[in-house]
BATOR-382241 format. One line per field, with one value per residue: y, x, z of N, C-alpha, C in turn; residue in one letter; residue number from 1. Coordinates in pm, whole numbers. Layout:
! residues N
n_c2	(Y,...)
n_c1	(X,...)
n_c3	(Z,...)
ca_c2	(Y,...)
ca_c1	(X,...)
ca_c3	(Z,...)
c_c2	(Y,...)
c_c1	(X,...)
c_c3	(Z,...)
residu	(A,...)
num	(NUM,...)
! end
This chain:
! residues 356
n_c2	(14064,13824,13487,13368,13100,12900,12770,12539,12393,12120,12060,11862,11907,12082,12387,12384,12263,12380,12645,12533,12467,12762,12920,12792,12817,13040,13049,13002,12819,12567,12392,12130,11980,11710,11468,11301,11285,11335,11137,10967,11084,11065,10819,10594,10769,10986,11034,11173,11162,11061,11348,11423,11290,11410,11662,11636,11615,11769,12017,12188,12266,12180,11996,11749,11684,11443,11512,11611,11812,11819,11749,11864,11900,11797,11994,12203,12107,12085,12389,12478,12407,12512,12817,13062,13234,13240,13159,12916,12833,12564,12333,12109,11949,11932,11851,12042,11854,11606,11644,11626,11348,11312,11459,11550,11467,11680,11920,11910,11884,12078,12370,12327,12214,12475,12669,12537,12581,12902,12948,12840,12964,13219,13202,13121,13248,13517,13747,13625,13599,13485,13301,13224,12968,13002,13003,13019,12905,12989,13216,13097,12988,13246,13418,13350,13508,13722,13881,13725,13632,13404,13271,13118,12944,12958,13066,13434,13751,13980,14268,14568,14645,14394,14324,14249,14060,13929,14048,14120,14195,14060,13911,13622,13520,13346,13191,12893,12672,12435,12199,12138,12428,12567,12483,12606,12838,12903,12883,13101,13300,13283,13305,13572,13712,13618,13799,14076,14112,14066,14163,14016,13926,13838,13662,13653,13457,13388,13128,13095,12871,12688,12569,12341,12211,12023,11895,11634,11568,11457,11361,11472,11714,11956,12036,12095,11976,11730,11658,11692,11444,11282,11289,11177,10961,10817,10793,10868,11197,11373,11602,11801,11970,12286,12316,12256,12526,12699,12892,12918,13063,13036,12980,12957,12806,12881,13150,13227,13156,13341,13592,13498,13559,13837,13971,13854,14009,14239,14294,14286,14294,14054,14123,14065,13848,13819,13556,13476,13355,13563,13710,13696,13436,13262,13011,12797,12457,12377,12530,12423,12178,12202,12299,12140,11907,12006,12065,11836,11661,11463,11337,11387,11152,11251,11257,11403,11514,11612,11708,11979,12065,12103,12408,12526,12733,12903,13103,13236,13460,13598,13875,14117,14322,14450,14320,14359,14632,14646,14511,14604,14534,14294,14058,13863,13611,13345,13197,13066,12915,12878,12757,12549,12357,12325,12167,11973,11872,11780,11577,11375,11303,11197,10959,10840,10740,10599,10418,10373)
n_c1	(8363,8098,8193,8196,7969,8114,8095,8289,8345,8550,8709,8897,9085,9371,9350,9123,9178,9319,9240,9002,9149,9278,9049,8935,9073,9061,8812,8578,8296,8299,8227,8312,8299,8315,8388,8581,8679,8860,9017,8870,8929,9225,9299,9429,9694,9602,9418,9250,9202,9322,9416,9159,9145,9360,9236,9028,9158,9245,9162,8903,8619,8493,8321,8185,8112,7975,7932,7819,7882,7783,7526,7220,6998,7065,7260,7090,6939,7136,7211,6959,6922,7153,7264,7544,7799,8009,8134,8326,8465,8563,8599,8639,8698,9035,9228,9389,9476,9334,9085,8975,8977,8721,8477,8185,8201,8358,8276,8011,8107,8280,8135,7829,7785,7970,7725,7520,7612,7605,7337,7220,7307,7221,6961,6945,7123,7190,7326,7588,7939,8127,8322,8483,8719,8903,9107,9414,9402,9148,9250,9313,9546,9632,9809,10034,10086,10255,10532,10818,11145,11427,11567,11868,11806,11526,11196,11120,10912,10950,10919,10901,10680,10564,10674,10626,10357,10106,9799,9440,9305,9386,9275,9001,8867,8855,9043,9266,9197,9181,8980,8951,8986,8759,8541,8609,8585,8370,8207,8330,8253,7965,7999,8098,7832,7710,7755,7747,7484,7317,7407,7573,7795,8050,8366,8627,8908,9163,9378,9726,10024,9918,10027,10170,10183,10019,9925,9791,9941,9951,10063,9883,9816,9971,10252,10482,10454,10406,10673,10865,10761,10840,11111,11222,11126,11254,11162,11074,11021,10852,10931,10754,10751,10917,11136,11179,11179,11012,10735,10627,10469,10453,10229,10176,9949,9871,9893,9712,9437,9458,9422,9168,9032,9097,8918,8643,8607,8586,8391,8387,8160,8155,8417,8714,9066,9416,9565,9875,10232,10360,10617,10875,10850,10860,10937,11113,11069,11319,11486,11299,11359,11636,11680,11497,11666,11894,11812,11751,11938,11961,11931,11734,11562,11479,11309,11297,10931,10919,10662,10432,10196,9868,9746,9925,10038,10353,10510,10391,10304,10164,10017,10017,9900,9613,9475,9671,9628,9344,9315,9485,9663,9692,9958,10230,10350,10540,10814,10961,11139,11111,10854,10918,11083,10965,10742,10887,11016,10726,10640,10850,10804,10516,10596,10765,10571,10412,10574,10748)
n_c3	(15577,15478,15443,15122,14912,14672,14395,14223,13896,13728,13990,14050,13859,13729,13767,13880,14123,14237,14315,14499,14710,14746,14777,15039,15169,15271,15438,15285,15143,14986,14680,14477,14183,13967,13707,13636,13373,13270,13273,13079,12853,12814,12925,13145,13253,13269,13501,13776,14000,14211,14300,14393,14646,14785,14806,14951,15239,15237,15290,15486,15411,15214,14985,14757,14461,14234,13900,13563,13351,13124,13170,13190,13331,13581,13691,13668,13957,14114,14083,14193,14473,14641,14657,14531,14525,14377,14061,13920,13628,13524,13419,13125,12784,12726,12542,12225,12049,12057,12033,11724,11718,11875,11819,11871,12113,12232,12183,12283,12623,12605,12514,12529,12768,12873,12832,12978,13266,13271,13218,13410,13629,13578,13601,13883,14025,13980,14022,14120,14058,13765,13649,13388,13240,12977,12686,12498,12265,12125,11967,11755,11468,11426,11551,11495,11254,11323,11265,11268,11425,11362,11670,11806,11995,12003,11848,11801,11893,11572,11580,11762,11885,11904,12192,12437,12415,12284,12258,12388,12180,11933,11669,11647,11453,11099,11119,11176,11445,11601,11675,11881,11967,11837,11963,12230,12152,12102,12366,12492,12332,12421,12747,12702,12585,12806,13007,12909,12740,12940,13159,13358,13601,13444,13391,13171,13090,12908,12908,12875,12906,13178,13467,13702,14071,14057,13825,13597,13369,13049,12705,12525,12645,12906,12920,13017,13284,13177,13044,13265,13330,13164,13191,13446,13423,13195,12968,12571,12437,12191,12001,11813,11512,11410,11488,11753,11873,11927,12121,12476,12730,13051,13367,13658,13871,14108,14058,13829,13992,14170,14010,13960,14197,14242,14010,14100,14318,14223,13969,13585,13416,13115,13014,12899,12922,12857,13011,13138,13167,13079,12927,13072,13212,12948,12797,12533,12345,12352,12523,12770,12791,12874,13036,13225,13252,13377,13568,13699,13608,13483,13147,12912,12661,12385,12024,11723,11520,11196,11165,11238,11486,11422,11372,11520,11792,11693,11854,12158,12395,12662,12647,12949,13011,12972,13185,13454,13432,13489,13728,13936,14164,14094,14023,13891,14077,14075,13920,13569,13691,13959,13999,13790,13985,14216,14052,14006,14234,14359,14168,14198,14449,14454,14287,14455,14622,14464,14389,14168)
ca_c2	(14004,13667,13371,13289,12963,12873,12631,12512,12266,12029,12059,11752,11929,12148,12478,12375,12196,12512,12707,12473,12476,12886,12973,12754,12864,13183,13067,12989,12709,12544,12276,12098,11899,11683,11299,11261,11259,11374,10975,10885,11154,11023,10690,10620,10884,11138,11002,11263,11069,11129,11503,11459,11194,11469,11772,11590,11538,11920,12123,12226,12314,12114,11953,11725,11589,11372,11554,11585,11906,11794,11696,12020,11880,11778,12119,12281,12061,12152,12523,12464,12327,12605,12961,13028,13368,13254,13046,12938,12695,12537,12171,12098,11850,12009,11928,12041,11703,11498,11718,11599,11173,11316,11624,11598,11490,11794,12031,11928,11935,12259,12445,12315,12218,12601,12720,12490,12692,13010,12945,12778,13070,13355,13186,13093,13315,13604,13819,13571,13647,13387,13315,13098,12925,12980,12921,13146,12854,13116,13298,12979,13008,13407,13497,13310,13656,13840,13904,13642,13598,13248,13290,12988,12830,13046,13209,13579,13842,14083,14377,14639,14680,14330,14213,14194,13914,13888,14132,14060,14260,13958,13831,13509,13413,13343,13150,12757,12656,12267,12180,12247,12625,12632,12531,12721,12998,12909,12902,13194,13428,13285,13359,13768,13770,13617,13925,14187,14123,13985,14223,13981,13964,13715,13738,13530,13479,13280,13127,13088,12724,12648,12465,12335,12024,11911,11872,11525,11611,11353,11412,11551,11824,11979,12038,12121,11868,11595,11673,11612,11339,11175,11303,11124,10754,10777,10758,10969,11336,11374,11740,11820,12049,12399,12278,12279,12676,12679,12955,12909,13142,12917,13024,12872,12761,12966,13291,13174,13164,13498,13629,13478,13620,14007,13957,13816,14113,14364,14187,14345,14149,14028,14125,13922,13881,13705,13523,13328,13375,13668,13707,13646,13312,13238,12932,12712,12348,12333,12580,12384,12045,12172,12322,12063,11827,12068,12029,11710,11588,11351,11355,11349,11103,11332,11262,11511,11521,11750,11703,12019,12015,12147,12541,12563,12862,12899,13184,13258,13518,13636,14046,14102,14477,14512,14252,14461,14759,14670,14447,14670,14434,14116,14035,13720,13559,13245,13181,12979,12862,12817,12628,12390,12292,12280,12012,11812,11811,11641,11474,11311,11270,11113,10861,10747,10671,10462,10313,10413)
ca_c1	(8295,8082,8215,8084,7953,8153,8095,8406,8383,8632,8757,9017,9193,9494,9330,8987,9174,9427,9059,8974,9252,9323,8940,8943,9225,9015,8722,8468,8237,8341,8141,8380,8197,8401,8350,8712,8678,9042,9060,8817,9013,9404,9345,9501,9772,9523,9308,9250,9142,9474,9429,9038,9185,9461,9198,8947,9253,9375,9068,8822,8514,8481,8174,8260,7972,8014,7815,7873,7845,7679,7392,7148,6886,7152,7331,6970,6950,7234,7222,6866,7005,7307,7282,7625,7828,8122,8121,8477,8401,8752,8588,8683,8812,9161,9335,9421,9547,9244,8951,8945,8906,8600,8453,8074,8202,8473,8165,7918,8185,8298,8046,7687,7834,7915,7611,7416,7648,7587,7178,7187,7334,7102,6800,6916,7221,7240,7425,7695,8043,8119,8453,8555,8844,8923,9238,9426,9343,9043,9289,9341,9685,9617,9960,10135,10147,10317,10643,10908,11269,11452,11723,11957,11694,11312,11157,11090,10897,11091,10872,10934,10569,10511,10771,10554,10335,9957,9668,9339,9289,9399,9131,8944,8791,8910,9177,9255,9170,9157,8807,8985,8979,8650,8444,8626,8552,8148,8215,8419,8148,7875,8002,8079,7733,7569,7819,7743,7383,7224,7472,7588,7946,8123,8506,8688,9047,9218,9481,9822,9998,9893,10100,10218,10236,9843,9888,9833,9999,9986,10175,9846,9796,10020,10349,10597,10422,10454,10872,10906,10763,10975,11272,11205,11080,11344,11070,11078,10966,10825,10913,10623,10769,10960,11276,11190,11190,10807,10760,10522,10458,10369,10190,10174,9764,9825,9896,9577,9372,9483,9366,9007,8994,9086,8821,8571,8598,8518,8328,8341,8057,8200,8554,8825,9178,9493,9641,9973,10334,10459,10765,10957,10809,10828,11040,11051,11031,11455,11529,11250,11426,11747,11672,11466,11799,12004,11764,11731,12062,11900,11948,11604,11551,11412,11284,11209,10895,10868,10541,10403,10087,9772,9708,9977,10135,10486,10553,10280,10350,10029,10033,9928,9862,9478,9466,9745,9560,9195,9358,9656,9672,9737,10091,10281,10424,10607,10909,10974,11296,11044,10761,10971,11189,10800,10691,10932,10916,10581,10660,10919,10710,10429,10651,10732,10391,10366,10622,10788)
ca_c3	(15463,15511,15332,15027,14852,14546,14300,14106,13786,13707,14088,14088,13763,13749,13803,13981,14248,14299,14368,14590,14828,14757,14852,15136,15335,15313,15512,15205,15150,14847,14646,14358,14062,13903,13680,13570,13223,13236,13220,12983,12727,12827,13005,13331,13304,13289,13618,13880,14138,14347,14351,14466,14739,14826,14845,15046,15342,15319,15294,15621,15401,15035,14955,14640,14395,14081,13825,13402,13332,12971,13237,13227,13455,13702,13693,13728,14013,14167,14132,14252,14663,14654,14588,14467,14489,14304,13969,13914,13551,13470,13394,12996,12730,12689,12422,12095,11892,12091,11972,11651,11750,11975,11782,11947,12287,12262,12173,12453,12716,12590,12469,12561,12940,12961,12837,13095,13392,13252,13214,13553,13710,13506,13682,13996,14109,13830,14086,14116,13988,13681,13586,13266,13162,12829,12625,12382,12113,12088,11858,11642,11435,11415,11654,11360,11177,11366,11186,11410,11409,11393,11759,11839,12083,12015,11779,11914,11756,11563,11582,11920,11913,11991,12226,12549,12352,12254,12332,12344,12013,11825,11552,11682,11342,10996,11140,11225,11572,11600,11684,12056,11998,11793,12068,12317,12095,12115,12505,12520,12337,12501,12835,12696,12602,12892,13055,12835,12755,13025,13258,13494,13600,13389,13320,13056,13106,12792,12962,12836,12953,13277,13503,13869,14121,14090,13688,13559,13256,12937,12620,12457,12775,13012,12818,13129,13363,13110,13041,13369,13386,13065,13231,13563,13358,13097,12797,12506,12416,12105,11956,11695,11453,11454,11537,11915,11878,11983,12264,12588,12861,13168,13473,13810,13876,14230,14030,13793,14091,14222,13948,13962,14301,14215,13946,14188,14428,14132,13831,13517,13298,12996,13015,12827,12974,12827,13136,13134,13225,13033,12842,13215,13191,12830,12741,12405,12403,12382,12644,12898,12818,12878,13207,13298,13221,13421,13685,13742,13662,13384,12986,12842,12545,12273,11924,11658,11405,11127,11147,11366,11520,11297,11422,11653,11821,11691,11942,12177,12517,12704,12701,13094,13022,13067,13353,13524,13429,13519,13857,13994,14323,14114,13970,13922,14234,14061,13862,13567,13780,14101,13879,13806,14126,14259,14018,14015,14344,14345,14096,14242,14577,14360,14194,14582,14660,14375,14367,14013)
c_c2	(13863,13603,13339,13129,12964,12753,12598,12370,12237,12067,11964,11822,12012,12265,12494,12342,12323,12630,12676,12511,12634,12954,12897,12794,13006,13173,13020,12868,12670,12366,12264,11990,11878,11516,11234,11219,11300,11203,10901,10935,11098,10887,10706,10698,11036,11138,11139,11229,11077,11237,11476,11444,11358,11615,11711,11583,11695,12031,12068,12196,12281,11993,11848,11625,11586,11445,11619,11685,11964,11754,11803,12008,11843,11936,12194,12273,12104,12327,12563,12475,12430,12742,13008,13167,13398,13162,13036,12794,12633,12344,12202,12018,11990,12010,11960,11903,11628,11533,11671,11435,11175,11485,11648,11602,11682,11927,12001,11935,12079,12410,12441,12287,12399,12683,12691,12570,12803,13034,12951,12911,13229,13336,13144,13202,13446,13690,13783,13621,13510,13411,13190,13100,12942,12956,13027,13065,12937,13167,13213,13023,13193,13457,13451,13397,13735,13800,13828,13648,13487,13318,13144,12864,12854,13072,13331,13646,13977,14213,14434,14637,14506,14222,14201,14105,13977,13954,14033,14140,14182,13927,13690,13414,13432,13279,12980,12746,12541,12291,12245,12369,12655,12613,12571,12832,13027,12909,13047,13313,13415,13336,13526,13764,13723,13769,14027,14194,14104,14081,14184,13982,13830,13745,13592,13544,13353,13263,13052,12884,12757,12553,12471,12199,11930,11868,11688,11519,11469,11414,11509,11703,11828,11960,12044,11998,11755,11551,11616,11481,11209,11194,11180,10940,10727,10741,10900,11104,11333,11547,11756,11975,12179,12423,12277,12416,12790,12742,12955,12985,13056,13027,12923,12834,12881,13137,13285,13213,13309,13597,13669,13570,13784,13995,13931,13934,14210,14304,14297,14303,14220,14069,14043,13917,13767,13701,13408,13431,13504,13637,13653,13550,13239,13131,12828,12573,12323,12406,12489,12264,12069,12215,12225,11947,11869,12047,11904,11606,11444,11393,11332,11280,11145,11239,11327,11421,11605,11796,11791,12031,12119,12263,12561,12649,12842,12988,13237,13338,13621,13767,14028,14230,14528,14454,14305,14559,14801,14634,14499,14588,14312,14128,13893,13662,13409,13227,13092,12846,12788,12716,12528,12312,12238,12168,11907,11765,11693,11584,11342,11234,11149,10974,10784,10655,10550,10373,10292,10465)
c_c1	(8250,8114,8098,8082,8015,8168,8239,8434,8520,8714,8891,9138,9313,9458,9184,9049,9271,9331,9050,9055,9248,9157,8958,9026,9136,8902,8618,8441,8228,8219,8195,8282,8330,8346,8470,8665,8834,9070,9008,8886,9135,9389,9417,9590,9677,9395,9359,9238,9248,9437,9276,9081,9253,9400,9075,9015,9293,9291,8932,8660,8437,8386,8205,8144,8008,7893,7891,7803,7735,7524,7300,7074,7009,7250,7196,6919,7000,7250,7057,6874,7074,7308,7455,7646,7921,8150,8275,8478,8559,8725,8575,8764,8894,9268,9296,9379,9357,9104,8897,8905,8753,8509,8343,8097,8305,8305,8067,7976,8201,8194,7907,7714,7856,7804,7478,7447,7620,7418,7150,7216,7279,7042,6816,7031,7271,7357,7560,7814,8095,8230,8486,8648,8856,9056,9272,9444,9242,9116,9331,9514,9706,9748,10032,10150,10171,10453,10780,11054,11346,11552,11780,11876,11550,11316,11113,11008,10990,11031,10900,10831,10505,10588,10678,10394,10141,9856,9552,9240,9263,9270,9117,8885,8885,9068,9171,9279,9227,9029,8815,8874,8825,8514,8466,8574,8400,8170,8235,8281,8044,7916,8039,7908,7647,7600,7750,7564,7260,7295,7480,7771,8038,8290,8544,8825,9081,9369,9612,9826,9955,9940,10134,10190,10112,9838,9917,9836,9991,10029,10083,9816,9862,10154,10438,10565,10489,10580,10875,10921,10807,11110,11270,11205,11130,11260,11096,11011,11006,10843,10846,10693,10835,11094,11295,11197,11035,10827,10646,10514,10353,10343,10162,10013,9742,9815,9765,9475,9366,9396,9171,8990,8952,8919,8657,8533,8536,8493,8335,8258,8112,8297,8663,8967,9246,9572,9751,10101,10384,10528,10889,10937,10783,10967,10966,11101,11233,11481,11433,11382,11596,11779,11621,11599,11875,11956,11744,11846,12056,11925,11798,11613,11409,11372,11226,11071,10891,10728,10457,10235,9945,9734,9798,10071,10298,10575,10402,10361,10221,10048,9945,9900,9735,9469,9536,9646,9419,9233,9491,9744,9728,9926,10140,10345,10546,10691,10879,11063,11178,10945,10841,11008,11020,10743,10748,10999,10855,10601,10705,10878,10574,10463,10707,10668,10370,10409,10734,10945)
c_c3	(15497,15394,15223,15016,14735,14482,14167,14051,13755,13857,14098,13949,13849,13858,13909,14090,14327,14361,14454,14713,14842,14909,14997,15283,15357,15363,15463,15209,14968,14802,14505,14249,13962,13827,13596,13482,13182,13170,13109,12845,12734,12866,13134,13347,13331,13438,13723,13979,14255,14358,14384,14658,14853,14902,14955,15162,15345,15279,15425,15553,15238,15055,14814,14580,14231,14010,13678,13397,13194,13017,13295,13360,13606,13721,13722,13863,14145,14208,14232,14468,14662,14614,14621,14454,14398,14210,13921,13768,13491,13390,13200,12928,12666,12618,12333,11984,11937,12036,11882,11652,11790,11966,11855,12108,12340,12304,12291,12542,12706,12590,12545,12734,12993,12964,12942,13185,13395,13278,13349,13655,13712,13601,13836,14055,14034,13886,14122,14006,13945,13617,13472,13260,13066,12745,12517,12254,12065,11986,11767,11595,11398,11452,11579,11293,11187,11317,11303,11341,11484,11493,11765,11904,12059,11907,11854,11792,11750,11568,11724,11975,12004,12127,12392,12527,12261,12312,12319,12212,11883,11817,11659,11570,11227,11033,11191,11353,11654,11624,11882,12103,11967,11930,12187,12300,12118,12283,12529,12482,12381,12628,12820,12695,12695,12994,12999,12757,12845,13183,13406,13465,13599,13324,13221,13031,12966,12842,12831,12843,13117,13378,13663,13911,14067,13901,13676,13421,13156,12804,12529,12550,12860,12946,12968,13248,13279,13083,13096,13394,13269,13155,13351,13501,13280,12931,12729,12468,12279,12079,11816,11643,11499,11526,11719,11949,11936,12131,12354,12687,12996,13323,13521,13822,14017,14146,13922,13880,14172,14143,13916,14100,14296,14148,14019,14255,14332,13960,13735,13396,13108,12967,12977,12863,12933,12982,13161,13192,13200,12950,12995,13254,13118,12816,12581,12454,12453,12505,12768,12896,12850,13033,13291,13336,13323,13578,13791,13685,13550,13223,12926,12705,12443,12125,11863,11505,11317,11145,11250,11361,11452,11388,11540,11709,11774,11803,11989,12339,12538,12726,12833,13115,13080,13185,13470,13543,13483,13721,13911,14123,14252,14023,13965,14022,14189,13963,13777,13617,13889,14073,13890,13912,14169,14244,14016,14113,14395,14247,14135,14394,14516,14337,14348,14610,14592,14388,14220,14036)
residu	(X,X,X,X,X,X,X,X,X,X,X,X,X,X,X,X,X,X,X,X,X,X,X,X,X,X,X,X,X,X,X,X,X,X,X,X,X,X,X,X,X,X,X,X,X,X,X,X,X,X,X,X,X,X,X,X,X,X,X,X,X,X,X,X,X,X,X,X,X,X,X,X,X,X,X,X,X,X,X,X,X,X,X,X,X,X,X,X,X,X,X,X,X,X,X,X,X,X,X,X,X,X,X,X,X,X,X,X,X,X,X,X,X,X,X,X,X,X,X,X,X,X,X,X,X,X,X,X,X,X,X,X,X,X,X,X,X,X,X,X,X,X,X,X,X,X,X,X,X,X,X,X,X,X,X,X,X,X,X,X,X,X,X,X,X,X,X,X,X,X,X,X,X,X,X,X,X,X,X,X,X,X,X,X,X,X,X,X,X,X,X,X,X,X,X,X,X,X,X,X,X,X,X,X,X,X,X,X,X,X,X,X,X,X,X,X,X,X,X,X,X,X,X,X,X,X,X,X,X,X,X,X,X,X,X,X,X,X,X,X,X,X,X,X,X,X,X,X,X,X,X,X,X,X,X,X,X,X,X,X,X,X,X,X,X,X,X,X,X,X,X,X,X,X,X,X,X,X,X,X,X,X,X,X,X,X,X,X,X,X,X,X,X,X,X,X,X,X,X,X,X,X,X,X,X,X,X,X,X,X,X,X,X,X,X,X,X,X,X,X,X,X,X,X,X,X,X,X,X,X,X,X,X,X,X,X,X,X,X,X,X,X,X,X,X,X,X,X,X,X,X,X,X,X,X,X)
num	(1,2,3,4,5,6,7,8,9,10,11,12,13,14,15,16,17,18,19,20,21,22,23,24,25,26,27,28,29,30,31,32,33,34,35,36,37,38,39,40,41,42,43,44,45,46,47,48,49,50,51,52,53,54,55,56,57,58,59,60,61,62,63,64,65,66,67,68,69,70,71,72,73,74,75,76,77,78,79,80,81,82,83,84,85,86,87,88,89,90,91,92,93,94,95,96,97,98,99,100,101,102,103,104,105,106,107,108,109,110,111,112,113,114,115,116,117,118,119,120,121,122,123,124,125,126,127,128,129,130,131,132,133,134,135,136,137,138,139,140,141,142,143,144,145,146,147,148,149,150,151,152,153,154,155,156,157,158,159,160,161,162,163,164,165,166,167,168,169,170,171,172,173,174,175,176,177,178,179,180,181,182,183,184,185,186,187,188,189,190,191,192,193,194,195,196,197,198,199,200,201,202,203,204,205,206,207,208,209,210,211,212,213,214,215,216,217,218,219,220,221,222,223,224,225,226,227,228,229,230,231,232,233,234,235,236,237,238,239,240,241,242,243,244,245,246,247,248,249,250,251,252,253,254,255,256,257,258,259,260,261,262,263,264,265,266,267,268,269,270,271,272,273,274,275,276,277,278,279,280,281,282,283,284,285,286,287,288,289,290,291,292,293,294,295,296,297,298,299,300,301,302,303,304,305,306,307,308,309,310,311,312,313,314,315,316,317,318,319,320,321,322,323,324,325,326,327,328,329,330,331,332,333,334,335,336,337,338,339,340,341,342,343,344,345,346,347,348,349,350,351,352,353,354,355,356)
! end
């Protein structure tokens, strides 16, 4: 097979830069697009600029150009110079809580940024295989009615039917989002129908959490990164409602990436896939902090609010049934046990460097 060209937005993030490195080791000619806006949304904890630094020094074949994906003519530009076999779009403002301070910037990042990639890639590369990021905010507070039961540390659900988590069945509308989810949601069905009407081969994974060493986690994004990195600096962790009983299914960014790949090899345009940890990777906010604690040998300084966060999963676990079912080759490869030791890790390697 000759190497392809792949273009992957937000390259210096979590999951663009885990792309980067994955494709690479495999021979391909990669070209990342990135303008850290991670920083202009968080401030200096949210700067990427280390993980560009870090992938520029441990990749053969990365190409790396500042470009704002809200910038059509420069994305026309771009796909213009590069014909492009593999669209990998992961660049996005990502939180929840922050959405609402920055409702138009949320929406042209989100929304009108993927519609430029999607256009750009109709007219210049239609045959390309087009993978989105998406988020299972798409289902707004919807997974809130599934029938749950309070345990000692989680909520779980109490039904049999749903104990391996969240299809992609679940409703998308008539439900609260944040402004987050809603223009994920205008992303999300634009990229089915540039799939499904336009019959090119676009997948749409709504990922779970997302997590591993390259996260520069801040308290509004990156929930397991960010622990860490209270546990490590002795500052506090804010628990937002639900008694800390709030369940997450975290995936690794390499098993993420795996994923895009299968997908890649056999496109199915406009295909929707929930993608996160599982139930075998499902912790709530008390069980992380107490492992993380156990792990690192540290007491985390907690504080609770009642106050929980406006549309937000009380129990959320990514069903991996069709993605199994359509991708028989892919599976999970990473622990929440191995995840962690991992990040904090680098974490702890990080906080060297600095100096911290």
């Amino acid at each position: 097979m000759k190497p392809w060209t792949i273009l992957v937005t937000g390259s210096s993030g979590l999951i663009g830069s885990e792309a980067v490195e994955y494709f690479d080791r495999q021979g391909h000619k990669i070209v990342g697009v990135d303008n850290n806006m991670r920083r202009v949304f968080f401030g200096p904890s949210g700067d990427t600029l280390w993980n560009l630094e870090r992938l520029k020094s441990a990749t053969r074949q990365f190409t790396f150009k500042t470009l704002d994906i809200r910038d059509r003519e420069g994305v026309m530009t771009l796909f213009g110079e590069s014909h492009f076999d593999l669209i990998i779009h992961c660049a996005a403002q990502p939180s929840h809580d922050k959405a609402a301070d920055i409702a138009l910037l949320d929406f042209d990042v989100n929304a009108l940024g993927t519609v430029n990639l999607l256009e750009a890639t109709r007219q210049h590369c239609r045959d390309a295989a087009f993978i989105f990021m998406s988020t299972n905010k798409v289902y707004g507070d919807s997974p809130n009615e599934k029938p749950l039961r309070e345990n000692e540390t989680r909520y779980d659900y109490s039904e049999p039917a749903d104990f391996e988590g969240i299809d992609e069945s679940c409703r998308i509308d008539q439900t609260m989002h944040s402004l987050f989810g809603a223009s994920k949601v205008a992303a999300d069905i634009y990229a089915q129908e540039y799939g499904r009407y336009f019959g090119m081969g676009v997948g749409i994974f709504r990922g779970g959490c997302l997590t591993g060493p390259s996260h520069s986690g801040v308290e509004l994004h990156g929930f397991l990164s960010y622990l860490l990195k209270v546990a490590l600096s002795g500052k506090t962790y804010t628990v937002f409602g639900y008694k800390g009983k709030q369940v997450r299914d975290n995936i690794h960014s390499f098993d993420v990436v795996r994923a895009f790949d299968e997908f890649a090899r056999n496109p199915r345009p406009g295909e929707v896939y929930n993608l996160g940890g599982g139930r075998a990777n499902s912790v709530s906010i008390l069980e992380a902090i107490s492992r993380i604690e156990a792990l690192t040998g540290r007491k985390i300084n907690k504080m609770y609010s009642g106050q929980a966060r406006r549309g937000d999963h009380i129990c959320y676990i990514s069903n991996l049934a069709k993605l199994k079912s359509h991708y028989p080759g892919w599976s999970l490869t990473r622990s929440l046990d191995s995840i962690l030791e991992e990040m904090l890790a680098a974490e702890r390697e990080h906080r060297h460097k600095v100096g911290t």
